[in-house]
N, C-alpha and C positions, 0 to 999 in steps of 0.2 A: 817393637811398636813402629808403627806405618810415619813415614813425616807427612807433615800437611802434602805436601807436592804430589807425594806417592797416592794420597788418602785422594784427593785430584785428579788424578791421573785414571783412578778407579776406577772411578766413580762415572770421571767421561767416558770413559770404554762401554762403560754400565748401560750411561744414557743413549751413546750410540747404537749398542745394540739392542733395546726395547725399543728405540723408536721405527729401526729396521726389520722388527719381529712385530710394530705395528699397537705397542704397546704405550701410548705418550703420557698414561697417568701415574702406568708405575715409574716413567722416568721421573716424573715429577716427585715422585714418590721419594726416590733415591737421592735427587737433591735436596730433600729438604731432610733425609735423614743425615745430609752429609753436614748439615748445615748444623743440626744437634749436637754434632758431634765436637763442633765449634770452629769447624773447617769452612772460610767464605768461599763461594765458587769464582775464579776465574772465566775472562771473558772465552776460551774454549771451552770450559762445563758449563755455560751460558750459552753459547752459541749451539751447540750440542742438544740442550734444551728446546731450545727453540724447533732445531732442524727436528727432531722426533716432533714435537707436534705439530710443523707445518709440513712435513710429510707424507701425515697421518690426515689430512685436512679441516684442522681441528687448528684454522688460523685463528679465532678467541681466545684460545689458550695460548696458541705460541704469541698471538701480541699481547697479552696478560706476561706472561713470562717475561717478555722482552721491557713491558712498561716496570715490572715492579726489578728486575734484574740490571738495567740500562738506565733506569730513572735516576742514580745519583750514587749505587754501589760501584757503578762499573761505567767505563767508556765503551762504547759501543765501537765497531769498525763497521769497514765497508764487507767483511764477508758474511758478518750478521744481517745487514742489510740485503745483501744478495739472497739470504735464505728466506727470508723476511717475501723478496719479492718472488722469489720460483713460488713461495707456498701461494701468494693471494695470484698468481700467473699459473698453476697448475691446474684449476679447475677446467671446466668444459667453456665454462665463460670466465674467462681471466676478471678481478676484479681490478682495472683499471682505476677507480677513482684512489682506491688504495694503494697500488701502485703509484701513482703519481703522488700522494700524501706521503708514503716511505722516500721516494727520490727528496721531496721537499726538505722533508724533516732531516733526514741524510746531509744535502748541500749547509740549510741552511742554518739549523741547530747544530748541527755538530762538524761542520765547515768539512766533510771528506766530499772530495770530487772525485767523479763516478769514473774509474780504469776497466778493464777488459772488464775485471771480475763482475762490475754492474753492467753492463753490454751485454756482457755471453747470458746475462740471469735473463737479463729482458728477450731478447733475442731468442731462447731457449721456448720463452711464454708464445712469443708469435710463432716459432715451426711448429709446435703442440697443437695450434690453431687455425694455422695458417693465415695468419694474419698478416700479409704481406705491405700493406700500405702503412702500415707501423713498423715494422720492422725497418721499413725504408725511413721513415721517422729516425728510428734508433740508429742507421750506417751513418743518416748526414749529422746527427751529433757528434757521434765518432770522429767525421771530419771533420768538424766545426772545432772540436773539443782537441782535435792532433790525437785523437788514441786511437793506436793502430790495434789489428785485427792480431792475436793467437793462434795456438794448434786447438783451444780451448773453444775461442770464437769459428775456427772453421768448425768444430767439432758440434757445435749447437748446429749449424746450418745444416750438417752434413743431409740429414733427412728431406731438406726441400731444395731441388733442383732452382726454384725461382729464387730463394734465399741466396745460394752460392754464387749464383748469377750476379745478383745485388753488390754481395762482397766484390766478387772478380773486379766488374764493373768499379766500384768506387774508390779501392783500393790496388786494380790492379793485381793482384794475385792469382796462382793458381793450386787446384788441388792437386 
C-alpha cells in the first residue's frame, strides 16, 4: 500500500501531465479521486492543478481551483501566484485587470513580496506581446523593490531585443 506522500506524488505527476496533453478536466478529475481516497492535496498537487488549467486557457477553472484549494485548506505561495499570472498574461490580450487583482491579493492577503519568480511571470506576459512600456513598469519595481534580474529573467526577455535592452540598461548586465 502507497503512503499518502507517494499517493501525492502520483497523482501530481498525473496532473502534470494531462494538463501538458491539454487535458485540464481530467486533471481535475484525479484530484478529486485523490481526494476520495482520503488523501488531502498539497500545495504542489495544488499548484499542478492550477498550472494544467491555466495552460490549457481555461483561467475560470484554474481560479475556481485555486479559490476553493487556497481558500483556507492550503497556503498559497508565490509560485502559485506566478502561474496564476502567466495563465490571465498568455492570452493575445493579456488580462491585466486580473493581473493586477492576483499581484493585490498576493502582497496584501497573504503578505508574499513579489521575487524574480513574480517578475520573470509578468515580464514573460509583455515579450508574448510586446508590450514594452510595461515591462519598463515591471524593471523600475525591480529596482524600486532591490530584486535583481536571473538566468530566469534574462531568459523571459531573451525573444525581444527592446526588452534585454531595458534589463542591460537598468541593471547593468550583460547577455
Amino acid at each position: 500500500m502507497q503512503s499518502e506522500a507517494q499517493v501525492r506524488a502520483d497523482v501530481t505527476r498525473k496532473i502534470k501531465k494531462l494538463g501538458r496533453e491539454g487535458k485540464p478536466r481530467e486533471a481535475v478529475a484525479e484530484l478529486a479521486a485523490m481526494a476520495r481516497l482520503g488523501v488531502q492535496p498539497d500545495t504542489l498537487a495544488a499548484t499542478a492543478l492550477v498550472d494544467a488549467c491555466a495552460r490549457n486557457g481555461k483561467m475560470d477553472m484554474a481560479r475556481s481551483v485555486f479559490d476553493e484549494l487556497f481558500g483556507g485548506l492550503l497556503t498559497p505561495d508565490e509560485v502559485v501566484f506566478a502561474v496564476l499570472l502567466r495563465g490571465y498574461g498568455g492570452a493575445a490580450r493579456p488580462n491585466w485587470n486580473e493581473i493586477s487583482s492576483c499581484l493585490a491579493e498576493m502582497e496584501g492577503k497573504h503578505g508574499i513580496t513579489p521575487s524574480t519568480v513574480t517578475y520573470n511571470a509578468l515580464l514573460e506576459c509583455c515579450c508574448k506581446t510586446n508590450d514594452e512600456e510595461r515591462a519598463e513598469e515591471i524593471v523600475n519595481r525591480m529596482l524600486l523593490a532591490g530584486v535583481q534580474p536571473d538566468s530566469y529573467t534574462l531568459e523571459a526577455v531573451r525573444p525581444k531585443r527592446s526588452m534585454r535592452s531595458l534589463l542591460k540598461r537598468a541593471f547593468d548586465i550583460t547577455f
